[in-house]
N, C-alpha and C positions, 0 to 999 in steps of 0.2 A: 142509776141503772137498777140497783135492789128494786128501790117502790116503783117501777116499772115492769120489774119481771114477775110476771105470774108464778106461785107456788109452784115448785117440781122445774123450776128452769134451770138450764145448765151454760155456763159458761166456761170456755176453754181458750186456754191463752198458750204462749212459747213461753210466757216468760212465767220464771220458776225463782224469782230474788224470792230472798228472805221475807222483804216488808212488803213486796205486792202482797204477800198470803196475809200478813198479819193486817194490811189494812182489809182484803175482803171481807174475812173472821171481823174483825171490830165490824166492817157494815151487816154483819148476818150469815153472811154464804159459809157455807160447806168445804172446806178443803182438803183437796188430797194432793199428792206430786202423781206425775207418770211416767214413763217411760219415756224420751224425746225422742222425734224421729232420727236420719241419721244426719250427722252432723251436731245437734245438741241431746244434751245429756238427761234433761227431766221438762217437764212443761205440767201446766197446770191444769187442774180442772175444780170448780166449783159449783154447789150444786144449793140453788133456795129452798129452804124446806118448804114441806108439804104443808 
């Protein structure tokens, strides 16, 4: 999905484990935690550099 997304893409998931962040970081992406909506507590976002 990395060498598929164009520079500046964003991807945003529910899930917030531990090793989904640490594998997107190993493939390149950007991460941050967020707020979750109601019912879960954090969700993810990651973002390809420019």
């Amino acid at each position: 999905m990395y060498v598929s997304a164009a520079p500046g893409a964003v991807l945003v998931s529910y899930c917030a484990q531990g090793q989904f962040r640490r594998n997107l970081r190993a493939a390149g992406w950007l991460t941050e935690k967020l707020p979750g909506p109601p019912g879960k507590r954090e969700m993810t976002r990651a973002r390809k550099p420019s």
